[in-house]
C-alpha positions in Angstrom: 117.5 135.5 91.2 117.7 134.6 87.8 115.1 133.7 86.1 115.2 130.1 84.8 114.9 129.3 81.3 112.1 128.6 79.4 112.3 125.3 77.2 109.2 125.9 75.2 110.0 129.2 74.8 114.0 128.4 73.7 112.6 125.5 71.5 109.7 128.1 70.2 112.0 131.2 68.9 114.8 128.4 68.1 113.2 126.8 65.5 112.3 130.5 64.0 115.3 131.8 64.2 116.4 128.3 61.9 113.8 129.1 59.6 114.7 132.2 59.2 118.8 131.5 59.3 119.7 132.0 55.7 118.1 135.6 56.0 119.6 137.1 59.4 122.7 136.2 58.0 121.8 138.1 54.8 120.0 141.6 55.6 123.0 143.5 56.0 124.7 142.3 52.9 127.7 141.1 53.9 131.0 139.8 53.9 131.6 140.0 57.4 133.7 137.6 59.3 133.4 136.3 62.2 135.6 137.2 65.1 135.9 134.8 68.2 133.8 136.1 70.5 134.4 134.0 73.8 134.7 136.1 76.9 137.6 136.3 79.2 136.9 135.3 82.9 140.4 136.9 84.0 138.7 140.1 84.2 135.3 139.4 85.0 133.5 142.0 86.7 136.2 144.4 86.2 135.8 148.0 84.4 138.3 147.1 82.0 136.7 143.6 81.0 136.6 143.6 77.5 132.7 144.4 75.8 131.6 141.2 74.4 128.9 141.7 71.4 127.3 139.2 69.8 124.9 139.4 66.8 124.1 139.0 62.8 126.3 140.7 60.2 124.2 143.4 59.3 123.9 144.4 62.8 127.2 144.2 64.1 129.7 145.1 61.6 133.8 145.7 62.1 133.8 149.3 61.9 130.9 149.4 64.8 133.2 148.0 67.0 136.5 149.4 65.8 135.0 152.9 65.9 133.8 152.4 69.5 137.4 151.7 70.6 138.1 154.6 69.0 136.0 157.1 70.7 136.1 155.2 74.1 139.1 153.8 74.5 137.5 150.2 75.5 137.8 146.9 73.4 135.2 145.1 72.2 135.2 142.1 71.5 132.7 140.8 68.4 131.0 137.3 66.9 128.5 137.3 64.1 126.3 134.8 64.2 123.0 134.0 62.5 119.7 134.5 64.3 119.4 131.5 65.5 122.9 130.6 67.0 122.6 134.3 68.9 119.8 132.7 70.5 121.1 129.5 71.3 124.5 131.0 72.0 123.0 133.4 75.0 120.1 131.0 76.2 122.6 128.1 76.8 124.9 130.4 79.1 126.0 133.4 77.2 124.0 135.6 79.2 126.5 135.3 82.2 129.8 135.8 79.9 128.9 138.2 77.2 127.4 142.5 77.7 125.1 142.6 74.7 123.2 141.2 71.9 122.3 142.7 68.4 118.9 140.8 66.5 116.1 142.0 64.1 112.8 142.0 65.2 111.4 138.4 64.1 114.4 136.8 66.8 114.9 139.3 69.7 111.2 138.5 71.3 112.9 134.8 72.4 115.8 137.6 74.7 113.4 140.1 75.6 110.0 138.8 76.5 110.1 135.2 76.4 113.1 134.5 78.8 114.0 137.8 80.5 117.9 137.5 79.7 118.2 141.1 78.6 117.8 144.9 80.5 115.6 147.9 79.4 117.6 151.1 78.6 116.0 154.0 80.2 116.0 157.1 77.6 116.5 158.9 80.5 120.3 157.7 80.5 120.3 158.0 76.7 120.9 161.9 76.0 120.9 161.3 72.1 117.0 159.9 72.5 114.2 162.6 72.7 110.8 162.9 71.1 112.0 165.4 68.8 115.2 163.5 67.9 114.1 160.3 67.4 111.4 159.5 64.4 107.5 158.8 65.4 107.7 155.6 63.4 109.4 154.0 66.8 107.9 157.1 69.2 104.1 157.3 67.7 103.4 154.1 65.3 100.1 154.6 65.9 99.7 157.7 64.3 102.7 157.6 61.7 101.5 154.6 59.8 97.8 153.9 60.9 97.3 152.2 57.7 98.9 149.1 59.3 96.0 149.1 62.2 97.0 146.6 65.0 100.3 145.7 63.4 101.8 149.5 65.0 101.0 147.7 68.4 104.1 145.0 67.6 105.7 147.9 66.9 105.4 149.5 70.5 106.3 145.9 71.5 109.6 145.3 70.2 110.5 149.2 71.0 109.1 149.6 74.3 109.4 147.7 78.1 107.1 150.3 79.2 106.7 153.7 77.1 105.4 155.5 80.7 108.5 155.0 81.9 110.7 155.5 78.7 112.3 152.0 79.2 113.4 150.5 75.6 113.0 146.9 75.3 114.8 146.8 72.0 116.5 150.0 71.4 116.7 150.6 67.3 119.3 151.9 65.9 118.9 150.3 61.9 116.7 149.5 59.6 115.2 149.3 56.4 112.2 149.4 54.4 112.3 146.4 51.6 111.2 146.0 48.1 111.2 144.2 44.9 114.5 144.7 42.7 114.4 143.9 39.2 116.8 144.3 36.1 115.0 147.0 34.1 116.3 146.1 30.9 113.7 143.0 31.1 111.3 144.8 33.5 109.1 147.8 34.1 108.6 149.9 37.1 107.0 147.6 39.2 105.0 149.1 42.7 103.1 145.6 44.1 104.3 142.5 45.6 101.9 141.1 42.8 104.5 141.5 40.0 106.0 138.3 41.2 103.2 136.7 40.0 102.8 137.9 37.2 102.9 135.5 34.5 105.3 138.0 32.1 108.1 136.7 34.2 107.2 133.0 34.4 110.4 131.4 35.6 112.9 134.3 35.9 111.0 135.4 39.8 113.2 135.2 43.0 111.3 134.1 46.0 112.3 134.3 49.8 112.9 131.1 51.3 111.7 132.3 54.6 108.4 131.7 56.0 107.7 134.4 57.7 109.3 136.6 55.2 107.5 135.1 52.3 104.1 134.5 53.4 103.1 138.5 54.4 104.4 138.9 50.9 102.5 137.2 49.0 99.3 137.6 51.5 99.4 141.5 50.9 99.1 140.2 46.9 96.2 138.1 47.9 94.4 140.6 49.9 94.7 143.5 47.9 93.3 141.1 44.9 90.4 140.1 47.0 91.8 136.9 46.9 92.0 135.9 51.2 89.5 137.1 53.8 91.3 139.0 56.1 92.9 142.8 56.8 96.0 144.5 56.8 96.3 144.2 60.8 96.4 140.5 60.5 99.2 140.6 57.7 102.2 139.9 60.3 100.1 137.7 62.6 97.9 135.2 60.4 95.6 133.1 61.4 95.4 129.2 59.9 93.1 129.7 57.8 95.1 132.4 56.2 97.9 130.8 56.1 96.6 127.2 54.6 95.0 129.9 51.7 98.8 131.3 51.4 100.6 127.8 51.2 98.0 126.5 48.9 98.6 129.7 46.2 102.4 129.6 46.7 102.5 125.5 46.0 100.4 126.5 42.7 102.6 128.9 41.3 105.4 127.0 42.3 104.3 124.3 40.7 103.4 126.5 36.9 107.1 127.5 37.1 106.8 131.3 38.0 109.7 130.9 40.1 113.3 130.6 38.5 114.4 129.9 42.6 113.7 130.5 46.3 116.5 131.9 47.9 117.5 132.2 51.1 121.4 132.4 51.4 122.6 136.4 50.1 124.8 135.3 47.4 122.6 133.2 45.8 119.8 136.1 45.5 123.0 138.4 44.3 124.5 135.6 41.3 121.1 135.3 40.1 120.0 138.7 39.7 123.9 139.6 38.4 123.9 136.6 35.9 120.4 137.4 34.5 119.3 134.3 35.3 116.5 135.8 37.5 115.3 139.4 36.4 112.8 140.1 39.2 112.4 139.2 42.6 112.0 140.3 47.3 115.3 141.5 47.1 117.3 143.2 50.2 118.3 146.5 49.2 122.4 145.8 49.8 122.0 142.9 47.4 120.2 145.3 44.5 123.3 147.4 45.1 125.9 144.3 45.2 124.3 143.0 42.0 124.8 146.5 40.5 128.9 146.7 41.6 128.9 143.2 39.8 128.3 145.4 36.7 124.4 144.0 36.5 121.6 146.8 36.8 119.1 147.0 39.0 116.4 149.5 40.3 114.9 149.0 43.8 111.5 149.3 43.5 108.8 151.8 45.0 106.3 150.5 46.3 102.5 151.3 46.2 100.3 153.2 49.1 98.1 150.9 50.5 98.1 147.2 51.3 101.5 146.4 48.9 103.6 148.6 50.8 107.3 147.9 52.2 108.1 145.6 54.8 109.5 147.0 57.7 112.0 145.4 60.3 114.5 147.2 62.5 117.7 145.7 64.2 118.1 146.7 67.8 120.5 146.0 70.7 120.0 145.5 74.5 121.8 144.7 77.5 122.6 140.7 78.0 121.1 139.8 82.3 122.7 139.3 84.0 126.3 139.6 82.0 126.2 143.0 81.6 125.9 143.7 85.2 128.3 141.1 86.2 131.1 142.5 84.7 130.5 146.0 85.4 129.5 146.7 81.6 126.0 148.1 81.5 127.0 151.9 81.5 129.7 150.8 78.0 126.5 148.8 76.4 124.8 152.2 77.1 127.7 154.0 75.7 127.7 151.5 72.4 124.1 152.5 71.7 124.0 156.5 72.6 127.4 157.8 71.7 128.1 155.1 68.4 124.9 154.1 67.2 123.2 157.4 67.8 125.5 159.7 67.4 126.9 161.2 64.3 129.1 158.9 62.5 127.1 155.9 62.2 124.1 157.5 60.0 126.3 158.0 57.0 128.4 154.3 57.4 125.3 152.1 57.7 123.8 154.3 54.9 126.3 152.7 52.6 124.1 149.5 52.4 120.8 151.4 52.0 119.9 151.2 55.9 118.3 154.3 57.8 118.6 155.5 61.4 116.2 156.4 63.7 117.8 159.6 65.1 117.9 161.5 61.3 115.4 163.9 62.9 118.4 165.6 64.7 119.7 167.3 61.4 122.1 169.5 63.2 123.9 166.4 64.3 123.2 163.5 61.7 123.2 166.4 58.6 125.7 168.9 59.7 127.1 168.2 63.1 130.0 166.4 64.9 130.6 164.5 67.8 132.9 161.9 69.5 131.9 159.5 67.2 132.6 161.5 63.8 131.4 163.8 61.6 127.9 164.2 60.6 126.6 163.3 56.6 126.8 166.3 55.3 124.5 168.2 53.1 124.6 166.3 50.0 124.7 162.9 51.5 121.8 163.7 54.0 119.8 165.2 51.7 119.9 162.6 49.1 119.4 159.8 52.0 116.6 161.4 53.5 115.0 164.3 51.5 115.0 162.6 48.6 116.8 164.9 46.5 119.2 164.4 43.5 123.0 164.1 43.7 125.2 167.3 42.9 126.8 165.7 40.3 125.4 164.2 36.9 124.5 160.5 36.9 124.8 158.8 33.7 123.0 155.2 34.5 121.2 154.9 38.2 120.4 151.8 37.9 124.3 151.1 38.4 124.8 154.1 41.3 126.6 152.6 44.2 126.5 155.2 46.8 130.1 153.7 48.4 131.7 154.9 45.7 130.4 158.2 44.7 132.0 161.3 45.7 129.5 163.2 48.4 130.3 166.6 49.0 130.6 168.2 52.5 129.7 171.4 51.8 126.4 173.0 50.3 125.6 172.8 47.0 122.4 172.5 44.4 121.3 169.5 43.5 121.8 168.1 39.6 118.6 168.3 37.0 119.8 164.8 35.6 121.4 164.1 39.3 121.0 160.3 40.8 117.9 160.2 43.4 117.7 157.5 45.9 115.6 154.4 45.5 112.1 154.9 46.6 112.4 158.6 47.6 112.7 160.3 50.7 112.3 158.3 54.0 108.9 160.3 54.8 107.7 158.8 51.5 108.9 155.4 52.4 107.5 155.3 55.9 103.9 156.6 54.0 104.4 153.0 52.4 105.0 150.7 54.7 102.2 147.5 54.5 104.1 145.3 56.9 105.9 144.8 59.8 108.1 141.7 60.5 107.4 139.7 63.7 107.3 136.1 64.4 103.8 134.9 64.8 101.8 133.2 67.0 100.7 130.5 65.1 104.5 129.9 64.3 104.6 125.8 64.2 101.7 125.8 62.0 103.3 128.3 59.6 107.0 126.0 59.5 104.4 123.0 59.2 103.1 124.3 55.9 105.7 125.8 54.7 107.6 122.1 53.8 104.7 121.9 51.3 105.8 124.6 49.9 109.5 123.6 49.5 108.9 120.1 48.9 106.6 121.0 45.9 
């Protein structure tokens, strides 16, 4: 029997996934429309039903879907949606009509735990997912990044329905690690969340207009300055206390004028950095390299070891309950995940807005391989992507390189002395400096209750 749903659960994640709307719509960059999504009940429960997938831009992009037709044959049919209308969309009957969901891990806890409306995917059933395939920052938070403490157990969390059993809750298949950008004809390398408070940039500093985006930030600046009792465990989980100490510093410098804007749609965070109008500020990596097409340069910074390190979010998928089922469409949600999203295609297209997979272990597929899906990355692009090393080819000004329209070579080659490298180094380097991990926290109401002081400052 299907579970029924739960109200305070539903009104819970909805009114985070509102609070967070500008940014789920914004992580994966995009200008990405929307495609009607509504199922067909002509077909239901046949094998030919069309695959309905529902989920933000930066998770569920065109060519996702277009390349799965290709390699299975099957249409899919697509919506993108903000965080918040995914939720609302499946919780108000979705689940029965539509095969599988896409949402980052500060929305998908409303699907997964809160209302049981989606299945576990056995890695058993997923022959692209092994220990040695798939990185220890989903496999072995614990010991990959122990400098978060208690904040690896989210991780296992999100990932896992029961890691004895090798059930995924919230298979990953992209992510990223994000930063500060900042136009460095105005700014210095900058490593801490700190330099958005720094008083050098008084009134040219972008600011997320997210809660739960915002707050970590600027409570890793507070801690690391001795500023809020606390530790870095309690950075994605805070309690009141740390939270009223947050608010009250963010209303301050609001109110001295460090901050040119708060943003929360992408566009805005893009014409702002492109027109100069801000210089710094928590940018998403596909916006640093959209305000660099726009002519505009910008590094992406690296951030420090320690407590001022990247925050971390991933965007997984999972079968909608009982939809999926229904219409005979688990084992093609299966097939959208293993043979698309971890095969060997898909590393190299979502690279092209900065994002990582979880599977680049597996260098004889991601790096030189093939499969259904595609070809691999190839040596240069890999390399570059993961290893952190430089381009083949000279780079004249990297704080304009847009990795979409460079030339990457498929075969060997040697890397350039004066070659581009990527933003923050290899992705060992960037997993060493992660300081947070997004989730939506328990004291969730209290948090959206504050942060109106913050806006309405």
């Amino acid at each position: 029997m299907q579970e029924a749903l739960s109200r305070r659960n539903f009104v819970k994640y909805g009114s985070a996934a509102a609070a967070t709307a500008g940014l789920t719509g914004c992580m994966g960059g995009g200008n990405q429309s929307t495609t009607d999504g509504g199922s067909s009940e002509t077909n239901m429960g046949s094998s030919n039903t069309p695959l309905q997938w529902i989920g933000p831009a930066y998770g569920v992009r065109e060519g996702q879907g277009e390349r799965y037709t290709e390699v299975t044959g099957r249409e899919v049919e697509t919506t993108t949606a903000t965080g918040s209308t995914v939720q609302q969309q499946v919780l108000s009957g979705g689940r029965n009509t539509m095969d599988v969901f896409s949402l980052d891990t500060s929305t998908a806890s409303a699907l997964t735990v809160d209302n049981d409306a989606s299945y576990g995917m056995n890695t058993e059933d997923l022959s692209n997912w092994s220990e040695s395939a798939i990185s220890d920052l989903f496999v072995n938070p614990s010991e990959r990044i122990p400098q978060l403490e208690e904040q690896t157990e989210t991780i296992d969390q999100e990932v896992w329905e029961s890691k004895s059993d090798g059930t995924l809750r919230l298979p990953p298949y992209a992510y990223n690690f994000d930063a500060i950008g900042y136009n460095p004809k105005y700014v210095d390398d900058v490593s801490k969340w700190s330099a958005l408070f720094d008083d050098q940039y008084e009134g040219e500093v972008l600011v997320n207009g997210a809660a739960p985006i915002q707050i970590p930030q600027t409570m890793m600046h507070l801690l690391d300055n001795d500023q809020i009792d606390g530790s870095v465990g309690e950075l994605n989980n805070p309690t009141e206390d740390q939270l009223d100490t947050v608010i009250d510093y963010l209303v301050e410098q609001k109110s001295n004028g460090q901050f040119r804007s708060t943003w929360t749609a992408y566009g805005n965070s893009v014409n702002l950095m492109a027109g100069e109008e801000a210089v710094i500020g928590d940018l998403w990596q596909p916006a640093a390299l959209d305000v660099r097409r726009s002519g505009t340069p910008c590094e992406y910074a690296t951030m420090s070891k320690g407590t001022q390190g990247y925050r971390f979010w991933y965007v997984g998928m999972a079968p909608l309950k009982p939809g999926a089922s229904d219409r005979n469409n688990l084992e093609s949600v299966h097939n959208l995940y293993n043979d698309i999203h971890l095969g060997a295609w898909f590393p190299g297209y979502i690279q092209n807005w900065g994002y990582s997979v979880p599977h680049y272990p597996n260098k004889e597929l991601v790096r030189d391989g093939s499969d259904a899906s595609g070809e691999g990355m190839g040596p240069e692009y890999y390399d570059w992507a993961y290893e952190g090393k430089r381009t083949y080819e000279a780079v004249d000004n990297p704080a304009l390189f847009d990795p979409q329209s460079y030339d990457w070579s498929a075969e060997e080659g040697t890397p350039a002395s004066n070659g581009q490298k990527r933003d923050c180094g290899s992705i060992e380097e960037r997993i060493d400096r992660i300081g947070f991990f997004q989730i939506w926290p328990d004291n969730a109401q209290y948090m959206l209750d504050r942060w109106q002081d913050f806006q309405s400052a």
